[in-house]
N, C-alpha and C positions, 0 to 999 in steps of 0.2 A: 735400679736393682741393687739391695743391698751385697757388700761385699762379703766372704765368707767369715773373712776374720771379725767385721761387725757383727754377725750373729753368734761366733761363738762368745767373743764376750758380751753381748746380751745377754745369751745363755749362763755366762759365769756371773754373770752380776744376779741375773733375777735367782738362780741356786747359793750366791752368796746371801742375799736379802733375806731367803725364805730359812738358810741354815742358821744365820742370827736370830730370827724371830724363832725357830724350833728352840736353840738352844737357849734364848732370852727367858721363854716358858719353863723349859727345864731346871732350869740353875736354881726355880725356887721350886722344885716337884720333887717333893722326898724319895719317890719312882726311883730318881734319877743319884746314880753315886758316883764317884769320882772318875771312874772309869768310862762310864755312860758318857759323860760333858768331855771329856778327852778325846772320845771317836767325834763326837759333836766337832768340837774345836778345830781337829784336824781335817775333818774333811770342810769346814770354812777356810779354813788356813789353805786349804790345795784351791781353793775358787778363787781367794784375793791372791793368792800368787799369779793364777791365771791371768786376772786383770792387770797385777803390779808387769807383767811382763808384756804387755798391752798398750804402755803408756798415755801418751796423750791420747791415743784413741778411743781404747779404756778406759782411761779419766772421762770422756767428753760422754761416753755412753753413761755411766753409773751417773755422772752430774743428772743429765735431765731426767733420769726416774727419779730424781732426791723428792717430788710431790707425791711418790704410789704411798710411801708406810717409810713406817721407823726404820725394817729391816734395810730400805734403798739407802735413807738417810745415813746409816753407820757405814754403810757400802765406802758411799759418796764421804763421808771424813776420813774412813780409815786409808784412802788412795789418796785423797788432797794428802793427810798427814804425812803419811808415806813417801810422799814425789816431793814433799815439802813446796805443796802447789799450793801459794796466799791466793793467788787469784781464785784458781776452783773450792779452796774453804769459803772465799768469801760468799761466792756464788752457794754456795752450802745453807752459811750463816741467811744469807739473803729470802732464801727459801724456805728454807726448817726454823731460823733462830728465833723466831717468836710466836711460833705452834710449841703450845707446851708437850703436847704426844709427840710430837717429831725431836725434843730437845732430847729428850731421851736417848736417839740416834747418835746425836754428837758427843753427846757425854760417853757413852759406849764404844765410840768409834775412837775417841781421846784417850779410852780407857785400852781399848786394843791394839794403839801404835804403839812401835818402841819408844822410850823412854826420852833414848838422845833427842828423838822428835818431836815428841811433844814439848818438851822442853822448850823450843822454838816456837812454838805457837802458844804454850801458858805464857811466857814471857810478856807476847803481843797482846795476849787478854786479860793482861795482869797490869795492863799499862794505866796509871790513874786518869789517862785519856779516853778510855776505852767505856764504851757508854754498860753501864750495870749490868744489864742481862748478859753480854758476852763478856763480863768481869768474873760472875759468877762462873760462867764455863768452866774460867782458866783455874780458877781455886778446884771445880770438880777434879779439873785434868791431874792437880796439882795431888790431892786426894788419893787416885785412882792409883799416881804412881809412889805413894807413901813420899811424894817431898812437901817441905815444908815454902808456902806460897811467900812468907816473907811481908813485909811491912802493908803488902795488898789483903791480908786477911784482917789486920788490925782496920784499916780504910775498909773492908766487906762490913761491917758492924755499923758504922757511919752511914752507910746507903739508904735510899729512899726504897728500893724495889727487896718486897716481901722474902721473893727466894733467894737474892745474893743476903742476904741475913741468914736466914736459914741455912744457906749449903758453908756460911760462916762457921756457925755454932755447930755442923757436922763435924767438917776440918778440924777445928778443937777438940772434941772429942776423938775422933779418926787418927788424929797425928800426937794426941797427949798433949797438948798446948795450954800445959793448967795456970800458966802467967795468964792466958786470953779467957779464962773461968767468968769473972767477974763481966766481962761482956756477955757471955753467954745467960748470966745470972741475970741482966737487965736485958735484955732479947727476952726472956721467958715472962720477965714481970710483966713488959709492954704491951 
């Protein structure tokens, strides 16, 4: 028999999931205006705080819905990012990081932790050790939070995988990196 407090944070993860994917739809719905996305926002922010004060258990529950949809998937980053849990991102990455529909999640979930935090995890996916597709992440992260990714966006140019190219020649654009123009100029020829 499940315990109480496992079902409420069920509860608060599957209403965090579903309030991301409402407000994922919205953000591009002219419908919706500044104020609209702020109720949005806040009542996701009252769900992941419910989970952030949940911890490990919390954590363990939002990890294994990371396979329902995108909205589990930013669940499941935005509380690894949070709890500053490498092991539960990875479990994250492991599951979502090469469903391009689910990459969506982490980039979003990268984009909705605090700053100091991610910091800490673009760092690790910024590592020239770190295999391409989760290199791009760290540049999205890096993106998301207007810093600049550093000597890892000039090596994003160099890669063999399509989208860390691509979310290269975003960064340039996104951060004003007109030294990094003439990449982007041969990125578009090729």
């Amino acid at each position: 028999m499940p315990r109480l407090s496992d079902e409420i944070y069920a509860q608060h993860a599957d209403e965090a999931a579903f309030l991301f994917s409402q407000r994922d739809a919205a953000s591009a719905d002219v419908a919706y205006d500044l104020k609209s996305l702020e109720g949005l926002d806040g009542r996701l922010e009252a769900h992941l705080d419910g989970l952030r004060l949940g911890g490990s258990e919390a954590m363990e529950i939002a990890r294994i819905a990371v396979e329902d949809g995108v909205g589990e998937v930013f669940v499941a980053t935005t509380l690894a990012v949070d709890r500053s849990d490498a092991r539960s991102f990875a479990k994250v990455l492991d599951v979502a990081g090469a469903d391009p529909k689910l990459v969506r999640g982490i980039v979003n979930g990268l984009s909705w932790s605090a700053p100091d935090r991610v910091g800490k995890v673009a760092a690790a996916l910024l590592d020239p050790r770190c295999p391409e597709p989760l290199h791009g992440l760290g540049v999205a992260a890096c993106v998301a939070h207007g810093r600049d990714p550093g000597p890892a966006l000039d090596r994003a140019f160099g890669g063999r995988d399509a989208t860390l190219r691509a979310r290269a020649a975003h960064a340039v654009g996104a951060l004003g990196k007109v030294d990094l123009l003439p990449q982007v100029e041969r990125e578009l020829a090729s």
